[in-house]
C-alpha positions, -999 to 999 in steps of 0.1 A, spaced: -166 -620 -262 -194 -621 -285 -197 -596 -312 -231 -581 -314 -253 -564 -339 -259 -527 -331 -297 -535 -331 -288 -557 -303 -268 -532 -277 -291 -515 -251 -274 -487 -227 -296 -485 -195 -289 -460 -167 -304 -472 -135 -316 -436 -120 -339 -430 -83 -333 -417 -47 -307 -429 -28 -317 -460 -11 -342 -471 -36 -323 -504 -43 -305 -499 -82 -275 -513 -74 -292 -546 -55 -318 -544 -91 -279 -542 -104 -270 -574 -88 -300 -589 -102 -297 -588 -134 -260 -600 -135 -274 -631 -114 -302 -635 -136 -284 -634 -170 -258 -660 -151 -229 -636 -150 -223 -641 -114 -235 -669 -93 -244 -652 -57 -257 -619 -58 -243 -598 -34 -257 -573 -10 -251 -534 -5 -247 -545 33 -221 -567 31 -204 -544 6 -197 -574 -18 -216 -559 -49 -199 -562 -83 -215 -521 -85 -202 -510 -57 -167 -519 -53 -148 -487 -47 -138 -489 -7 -155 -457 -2 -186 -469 -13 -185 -500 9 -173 -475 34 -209 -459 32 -229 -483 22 -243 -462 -11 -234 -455 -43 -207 -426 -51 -196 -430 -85 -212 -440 -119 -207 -482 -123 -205 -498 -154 -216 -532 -162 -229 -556 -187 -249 -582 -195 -261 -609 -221 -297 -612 -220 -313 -637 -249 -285 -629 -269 -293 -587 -267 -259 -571 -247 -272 -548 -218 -248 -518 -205 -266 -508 -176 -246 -476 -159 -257 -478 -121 -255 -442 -105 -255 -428 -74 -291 -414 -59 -273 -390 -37 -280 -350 -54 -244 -342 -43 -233 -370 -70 -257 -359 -99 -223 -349 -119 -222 -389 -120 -259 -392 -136 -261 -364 -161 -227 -384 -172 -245 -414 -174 -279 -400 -192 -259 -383 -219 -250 -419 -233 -279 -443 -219 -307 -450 -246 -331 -455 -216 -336 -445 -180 -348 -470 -154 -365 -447 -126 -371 -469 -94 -393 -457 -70 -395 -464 -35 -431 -484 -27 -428 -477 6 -422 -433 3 -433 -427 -31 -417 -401 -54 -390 -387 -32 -366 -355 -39 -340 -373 -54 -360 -383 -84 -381 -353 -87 -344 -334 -92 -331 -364 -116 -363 -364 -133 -353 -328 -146 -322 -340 -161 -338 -368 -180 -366 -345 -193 -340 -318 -207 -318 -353 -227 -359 -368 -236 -343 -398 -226 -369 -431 -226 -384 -438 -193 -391 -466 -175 -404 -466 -143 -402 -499 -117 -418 -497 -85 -390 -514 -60 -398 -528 -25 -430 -543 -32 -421 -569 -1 -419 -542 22 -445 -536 49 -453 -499 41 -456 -510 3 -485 -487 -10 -481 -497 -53 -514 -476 -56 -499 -446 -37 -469 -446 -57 -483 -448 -95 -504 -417 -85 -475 -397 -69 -457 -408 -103 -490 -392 -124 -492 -365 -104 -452 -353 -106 -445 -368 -146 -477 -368 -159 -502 -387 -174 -477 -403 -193 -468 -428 -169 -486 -457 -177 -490 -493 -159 -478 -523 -174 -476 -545 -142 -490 -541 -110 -486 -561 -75 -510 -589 -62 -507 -587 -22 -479 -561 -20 -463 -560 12 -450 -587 35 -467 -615 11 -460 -602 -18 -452 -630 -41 -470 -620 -76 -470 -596 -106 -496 -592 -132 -485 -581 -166 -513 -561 -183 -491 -559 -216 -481 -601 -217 -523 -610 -198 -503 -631 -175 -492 -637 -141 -462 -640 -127 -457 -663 -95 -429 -661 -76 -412 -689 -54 -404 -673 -19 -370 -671 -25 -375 -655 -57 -361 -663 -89 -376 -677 -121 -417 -674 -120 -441 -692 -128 -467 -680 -156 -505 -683 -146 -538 -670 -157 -550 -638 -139 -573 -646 -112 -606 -641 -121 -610 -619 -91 -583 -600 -109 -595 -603 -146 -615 -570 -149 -592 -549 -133 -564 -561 -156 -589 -557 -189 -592 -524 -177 -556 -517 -174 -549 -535 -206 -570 -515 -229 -556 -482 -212 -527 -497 -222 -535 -505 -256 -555 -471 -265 -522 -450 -248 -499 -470 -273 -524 -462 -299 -528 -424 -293 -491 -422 -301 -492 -437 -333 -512 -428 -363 -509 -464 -380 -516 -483 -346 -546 -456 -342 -555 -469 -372 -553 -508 -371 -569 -502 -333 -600 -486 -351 -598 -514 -373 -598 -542 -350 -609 -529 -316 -572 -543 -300 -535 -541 -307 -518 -579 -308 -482 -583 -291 -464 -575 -314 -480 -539 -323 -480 -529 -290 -442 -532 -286 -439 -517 -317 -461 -489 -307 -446 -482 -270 -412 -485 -289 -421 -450 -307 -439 -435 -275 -408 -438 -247 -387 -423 -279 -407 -397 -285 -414 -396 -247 -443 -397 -250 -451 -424 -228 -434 -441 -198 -444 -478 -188 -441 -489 -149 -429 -525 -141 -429 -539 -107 -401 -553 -89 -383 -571 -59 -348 -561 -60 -345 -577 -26 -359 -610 -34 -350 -611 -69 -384 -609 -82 -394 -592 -118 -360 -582 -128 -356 -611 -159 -390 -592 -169 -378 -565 -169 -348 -570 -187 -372 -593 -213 -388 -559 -217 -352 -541 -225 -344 -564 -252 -378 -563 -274 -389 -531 -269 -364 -502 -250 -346 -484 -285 -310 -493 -293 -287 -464 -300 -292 -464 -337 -327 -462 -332 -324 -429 -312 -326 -393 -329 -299 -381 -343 -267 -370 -315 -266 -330 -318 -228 -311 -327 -216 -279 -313 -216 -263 -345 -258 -272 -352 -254 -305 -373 -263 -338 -363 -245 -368 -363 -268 -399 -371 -262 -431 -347 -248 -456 -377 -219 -487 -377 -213 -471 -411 -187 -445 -419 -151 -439 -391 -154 -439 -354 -167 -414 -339 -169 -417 -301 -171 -397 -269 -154 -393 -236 -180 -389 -207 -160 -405 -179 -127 -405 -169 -111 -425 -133 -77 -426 -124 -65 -461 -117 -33 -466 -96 -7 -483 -118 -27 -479 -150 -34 -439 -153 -63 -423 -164 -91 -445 -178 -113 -434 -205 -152 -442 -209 -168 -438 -241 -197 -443 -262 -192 -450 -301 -215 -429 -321 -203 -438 -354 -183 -464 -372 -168 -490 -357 -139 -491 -329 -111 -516 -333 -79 -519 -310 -49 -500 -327 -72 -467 -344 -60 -435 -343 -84 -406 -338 -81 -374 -338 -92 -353 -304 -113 -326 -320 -104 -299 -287 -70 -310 -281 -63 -318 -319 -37 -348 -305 -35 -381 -325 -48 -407 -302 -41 -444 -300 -67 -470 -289 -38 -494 -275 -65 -515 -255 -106 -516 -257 -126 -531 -225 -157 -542 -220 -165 -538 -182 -182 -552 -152 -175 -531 -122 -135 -532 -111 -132 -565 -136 -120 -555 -176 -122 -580 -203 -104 -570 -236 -117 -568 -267 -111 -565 -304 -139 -541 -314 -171 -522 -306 -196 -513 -329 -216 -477 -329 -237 -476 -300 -217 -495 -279 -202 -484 -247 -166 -493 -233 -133 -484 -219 -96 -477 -228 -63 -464 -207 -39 -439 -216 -52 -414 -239 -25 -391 -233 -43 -359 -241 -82 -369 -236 -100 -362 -211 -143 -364 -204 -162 -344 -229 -141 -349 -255 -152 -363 -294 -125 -382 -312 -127 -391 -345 -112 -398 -380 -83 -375 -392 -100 -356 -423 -130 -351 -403 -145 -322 -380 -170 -334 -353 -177 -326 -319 -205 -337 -299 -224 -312 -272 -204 -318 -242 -222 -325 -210 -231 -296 -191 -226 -303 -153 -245 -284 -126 -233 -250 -105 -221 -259 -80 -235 -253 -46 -207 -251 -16 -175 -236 -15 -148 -240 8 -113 -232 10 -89 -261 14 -56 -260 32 -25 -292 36 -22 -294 74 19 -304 68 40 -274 58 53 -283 19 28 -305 4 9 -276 -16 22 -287 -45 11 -325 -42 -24 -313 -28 -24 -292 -66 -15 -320 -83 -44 -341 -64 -70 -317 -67 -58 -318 -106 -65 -351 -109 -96 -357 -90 -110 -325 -116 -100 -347 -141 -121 -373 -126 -154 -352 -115 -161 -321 -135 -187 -310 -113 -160 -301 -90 -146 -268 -96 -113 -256 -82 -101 -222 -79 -68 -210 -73 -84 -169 -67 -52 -147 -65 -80 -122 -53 -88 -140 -20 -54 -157 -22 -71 -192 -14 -72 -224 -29 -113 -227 -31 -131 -262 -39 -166 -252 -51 -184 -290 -51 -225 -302 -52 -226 -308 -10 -215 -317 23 -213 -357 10 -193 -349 -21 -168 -328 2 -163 -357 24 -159 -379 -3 -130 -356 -17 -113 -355 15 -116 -390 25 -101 -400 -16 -75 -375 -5 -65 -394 27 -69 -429 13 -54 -422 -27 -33 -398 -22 -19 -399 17 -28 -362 22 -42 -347 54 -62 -311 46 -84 -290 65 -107 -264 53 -113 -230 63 -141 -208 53 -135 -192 17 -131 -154 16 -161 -136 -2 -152 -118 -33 -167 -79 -25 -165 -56 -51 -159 -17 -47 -180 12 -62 -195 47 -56 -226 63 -55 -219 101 -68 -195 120 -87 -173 141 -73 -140 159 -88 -108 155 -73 -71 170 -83 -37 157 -70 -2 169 -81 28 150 -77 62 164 -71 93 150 -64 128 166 -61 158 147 -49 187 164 -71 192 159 -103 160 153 -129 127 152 -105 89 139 -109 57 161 -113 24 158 -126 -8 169 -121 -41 153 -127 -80 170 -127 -104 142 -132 -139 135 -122 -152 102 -112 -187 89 -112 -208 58 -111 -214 37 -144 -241 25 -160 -251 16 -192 -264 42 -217 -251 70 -190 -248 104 -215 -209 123 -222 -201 139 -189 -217 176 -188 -195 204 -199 -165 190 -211 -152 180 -246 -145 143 -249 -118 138 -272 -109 101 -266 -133 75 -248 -117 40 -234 -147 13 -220 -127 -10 -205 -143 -49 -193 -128 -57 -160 -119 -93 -157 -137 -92 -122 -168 -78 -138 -184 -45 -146 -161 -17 -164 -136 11 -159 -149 40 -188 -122 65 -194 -127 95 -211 -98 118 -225 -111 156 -216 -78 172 -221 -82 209 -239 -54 225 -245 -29 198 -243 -21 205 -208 -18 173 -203 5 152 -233 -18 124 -249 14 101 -242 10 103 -204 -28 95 -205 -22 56 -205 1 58 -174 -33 79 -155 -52 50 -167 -29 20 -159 -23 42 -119 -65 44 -117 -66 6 -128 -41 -7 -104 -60 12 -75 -87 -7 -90 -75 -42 -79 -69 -31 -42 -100 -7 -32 -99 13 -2 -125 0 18 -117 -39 18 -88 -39 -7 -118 -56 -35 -117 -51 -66 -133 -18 -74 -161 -21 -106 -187 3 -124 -167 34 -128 -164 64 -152 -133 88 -152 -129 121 -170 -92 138 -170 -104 170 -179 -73 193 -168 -40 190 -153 -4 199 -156 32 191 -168 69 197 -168 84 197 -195 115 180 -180 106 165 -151 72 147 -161 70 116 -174 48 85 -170 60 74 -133 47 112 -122 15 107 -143 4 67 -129 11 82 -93 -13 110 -97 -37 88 -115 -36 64 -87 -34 91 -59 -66 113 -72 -85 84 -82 -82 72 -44 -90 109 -29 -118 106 -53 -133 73 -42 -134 81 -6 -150 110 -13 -179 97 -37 -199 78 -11 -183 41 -19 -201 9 -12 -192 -27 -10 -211 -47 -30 -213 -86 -26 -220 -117 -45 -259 -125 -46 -273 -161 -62 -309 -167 -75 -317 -198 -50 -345 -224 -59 -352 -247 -33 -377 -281 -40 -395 -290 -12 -422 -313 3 -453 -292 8 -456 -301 46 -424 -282 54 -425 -252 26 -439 -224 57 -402 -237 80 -382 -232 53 -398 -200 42 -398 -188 77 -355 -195 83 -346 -182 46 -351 -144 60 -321 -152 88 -298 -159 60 -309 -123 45 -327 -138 16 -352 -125 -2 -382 -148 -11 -391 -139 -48 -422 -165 -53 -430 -202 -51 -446 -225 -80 -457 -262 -77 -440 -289 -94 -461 -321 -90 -462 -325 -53 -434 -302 -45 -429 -271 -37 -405 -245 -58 -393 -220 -34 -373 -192 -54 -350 -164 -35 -320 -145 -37 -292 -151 -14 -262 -136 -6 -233 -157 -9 -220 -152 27 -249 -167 38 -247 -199 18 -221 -209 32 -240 -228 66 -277 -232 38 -269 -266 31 -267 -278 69 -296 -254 79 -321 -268 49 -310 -306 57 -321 -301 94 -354 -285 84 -360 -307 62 -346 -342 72 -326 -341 40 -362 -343 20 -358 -306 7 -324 -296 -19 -317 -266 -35 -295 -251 -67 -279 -221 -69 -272 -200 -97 -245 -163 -96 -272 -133 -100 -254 -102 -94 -234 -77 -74 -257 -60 -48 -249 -33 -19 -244 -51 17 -260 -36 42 -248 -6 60 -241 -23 93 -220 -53 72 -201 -28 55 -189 -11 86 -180 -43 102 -160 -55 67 -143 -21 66 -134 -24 106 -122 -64 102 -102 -46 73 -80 -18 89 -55 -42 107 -48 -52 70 -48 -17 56 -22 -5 81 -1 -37 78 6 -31 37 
């Protein structure tokens, strides 16, 4: 394996909709740069990319592929990712380490959903853009269509480097406005041939050139300069120049390609290696604590976890990026979360399922290791004596939530230790073990991301589940005050039980003034781990009531707390005031006092006009504009409330608030509306009162239950 100068590593991530043809532009390049000698094809499911069986099984990308290739003596990692949304946990992976994004569009459809929503993601890393226009060959091709759906949704930014000659069924030809050449293509595609532009092409590619050339130059107060100077930019200054704009992103240049037919990927890649940044050459990598660490091969390793796969015989894989130093088989590193020594035992370069070994990477670079005993993704690990940790990747909310069942009695615990492990492996899964709703609850990004969980279940780990819809987590409250006393008394021979309890309970809110009339002699605000708070307020005058039994009131009240009346919720938002009361002086003791907590607090609650309150999310939904007014019209029949709607580019923001009981069946209702073109992210909002006609029928499904415990 060739050792490389950091100058000379570019990470790519190969971004777009699904179906736009990265992993066949994949294939390309590793044919191109003579790293395989038959490129494979997405149908035959014989990619070097896509090479996990569930992905041949579908016929699309699931997971986040790693590869490499020598290009002209420059190493290329180029991260191929999934297009689907419900895998975007996979791409924000792969932006946090790639130096430059490779957008393909679709020449036939344009700017689809898919890459307005990964666009967002790139735009919040400023990672360097490129943009390639795929399926040039294809009979809908419409290049000019295309570039101004680009403009229109990433702005004027986006700038032509290379546009078709006859795109379509003919299309056999690129001209390069940056190089002034042509590039010919044999029908079978492959090396070109360079040519002069046409003449009937020459002014239309002067014109593109010195947009090129003056865009370059706006970016650059030197190249402004020299452009001034000489009325053009040579070569050289223009790579220079666009070097500094797609870092500063400030400018994005489109490239033209047939991933199909093998046609203007080696240009592409030529365009990689001279002009895309190297790590090093990138900004500074923020910490959690506010520093920055600077991209160098100088000082120890530094490196970061943003990928971890499970491999059967081998454990847990680990893929990193070095951000500092230099990596060499044996180092130990520190694990700045865990604070566990960590042994580099192996270092891979990799190429799909295939791992060759290696000595050492240098800063920038991106590889592999196995066995990391306490590492896991979005973890730093460095040098002993140091303290470092990079921002971890934040992955998306996500969007469906089911509850997930074995359907053979006594495998729970090897469906927990799966569901562990596939966590491990794909952080934008979320899994809940709610001793509220007593489910286990998956919370993943979609109906595709579900079925890829259950079918890794079946296949990996020989376990047959079924899911159930998830239990919604109501919460209790009241909506007036009310006072309420309850005295307990107990006699059975021997020493007895009594207590009494005077207390009045009202609704809480924040800044609410000391209740009316009473002397407050001890105040308790108390956070409830489900939300909202208990606020307890010692009123006791007198000392009819011993200051010793007052915690046993409180700890009766909260456990009444955790099994509300009405659905057996959690109850929230809640002030009490013991304000009287009485006592024995041998028979009360803190039993007596937490029953007549618990017992007035309930006679209070019923009495103080509860209400169940459920979970509500702030909805955004980006759609085409052509079918905004049908999915406006259905959001009312999931009892959402439609707050607004924005533009962005040539889409549609729709922006509600839903209750979680109806998101359940969104996803299916949107993707039928919409033809999967429309997709939607969710975000928690706040508790808000159901409906009176819900809450009767909640209260009515609860009674069987009630009377049962």
């Amino acid at each position: 394996m060739e050792n490389y100068d950091v100058n000379q590593v570019k990470n790519i991530a190969l971004l777009g909709h699904a179906g736009c043809g990265k992993t066949t532009l994949a294939e390309c390049m590793l044919f191109e740069a003579g790293l395989i000698n038959r490129r494979g094809t997405v149908e035959e499911g014989n990619t070097v990319s896509d090479y996990n069986a569930i992905e041949q099984e579908k016929g699309s990308s699931v997971f986040t592929t790693l590869l490499h290739t020598d290009w002209r003596g420059f190493k290329i990692n180029i991260l191929d990712t999934p297009g689907n949304d419900d895998f975007v946990g996979e791409v924000i992976a792969a932006l946090k380490v790639a130096d430059t994004g490779v957008m393909l569009l679709n020449a036939p459809f344009g700017v689809e959903v898919g890459t307005d929503i990964i666009w967002e993601y790139t735009d919040k890393f400023k990672t360097p853009m490129i943009f390639a226009v795929n399926q040039l060959d294809h009979e809908k091709a419409d290049f000019d269509k295309t570039v101004e759906q680009a403009k229109s949704s990433f702005g004027r930014k986006v700038t032509v480097v290379q546009y078709p000659l006859n795109a379509g069924l003919g299309f056999n030809a690129i001209i390069d406005v940056l190089k002034m050449t042509m590039y010919e293509f044999p029908p079978e595609g492959g090396k070109p041939k360079k040519s002069p532009i046409p003449a009937s092409e020459k002014e239309k590619a002067e014109r593109l050139h010195n947009e090129l050339i003056e865009a370059i130059a706006e970016n650059d107060e030197g190249l402004m300069e020299l452009y001034f100077e000489k009325g053009s930019l040579d070569e050289d200054e223009m790579r220079k120049g666009l070097k500094i704009a797609m870092i500063n992103h400030e400018m994005f240049p489109l490239f033209c390609v047939s991933a199909k037919k093998n046609m203007g990927s080696g240009r592409l890649m030529g365009f990689i290696d001279n002009v895309c940044p190297s790590a090093v050459e990138m900004p500074p990598q923020p910490l959690t604590d506010g520093r920055k660490l600077e991209i160098s091969p100088k000082g120890n390793p530094c490196v970061f976890i943003f990928k971890t796969i499970s491999e059967q015989h081998l454990g847990d894989m680990s893929f990193f990026k070095i951000y500092s130093g230099e990596l060499k088989v044996g180092a130990e590193l520190l694990n700045e979360e865990t604070g566990a020594i960590e042994k580099f035992t192996q270092l891979f370069t990799v190429e799909g399922k295939k791992r060759e070994n290696v000595e050492k990477l240098t800063a920038g670079d991106i590889g592999a290791t196995i066995k990391l005993k306490s590492t896991h993704t979005n973890n730093t690990l460095h040098g002993k004596t140091e303290k470092l940790e990079i921002e971890p990747i934040h992955f998306p909310t996500p969007r469906l939530r089911v509850a997930i069942v074995p359907t053979k009695r006594g495998e729970e615990e090897k469906l927990a230790v799966a569901l562990h492990q596939l966590q491990e492996e794909d952080p934008s899964l979320r899994i809940e073990i709610s001793p509220e709703l007593k489910q286990t609850i998956l919370h993943c990004q979609g109906e595709m991301h579900l079925n890829m969980i259950t079918n890794k279940l079946l296949q990996v780990y020989k376990l047959s589940v079924e899911f159930v819809p998830p239990k919604i987590p109501y919460r209790e409250t009241i909506q007036k005050s009310v006072q309420v006393s309850y005295r307990h008394k107990k006699q059975s021979g021997g020493a007895g039980q009594f207590a009494e309890v005077h207390m009045q309970v009202e609704p809480w809110h924040d800044g609410m003034p000391d209740p009316k009339g009473m002397t407050v002699r001890g105040r308790d605000e108390i956070p409830l781990p489900w939300g909202g708070k208990l606020v307890f307020f010692n009123c006791i005058v007198g000392g009819v009531i011993d200051t010793r039994f007052l915690p046993s009131i409180m700890k009766g009240i909260m456990e009444k707390m955790e099994n509300g009346p009405l659905t057996g919720s959690y109850v929230r938002d809640v002030r009490v005031s013991v304000f009287d009361g009485k006592m024995h002086p041998v028979d009360s003791n803190d039993m007596a006092f937490k029953i007549a907590g618990t017992m007035a607090f309930k006679d209070a609650f019923s009495q103080a006009s509860p209400k169940i309150l459920e979970p509500v999310y702030e909805l955004e939904v980006l759609s085409p504009e052509e079918i905004v007014g049908d999915i406006m019209g259905d959001l009312p029949t999931h009892r959402a409330i439609i707050e607004g709607i924005d533009s962005e580019g040539h889409y549609q923001k729709i922006k509600a608030r839903i209750p979680l009981a109806e998101l359940q069946n969104y996803a299916t209702s949107l993707k039928a509306i919409s033809q999967g073109r429309a997709k939607y992210n969710i975000e928690f909002a706040d508790y808000l009162p159901v409906p009176m006609e819900i809450q009767d029928k909640l209260i009515k499904n609860h009674q069987p239950e009630a009377v049962e415990a």
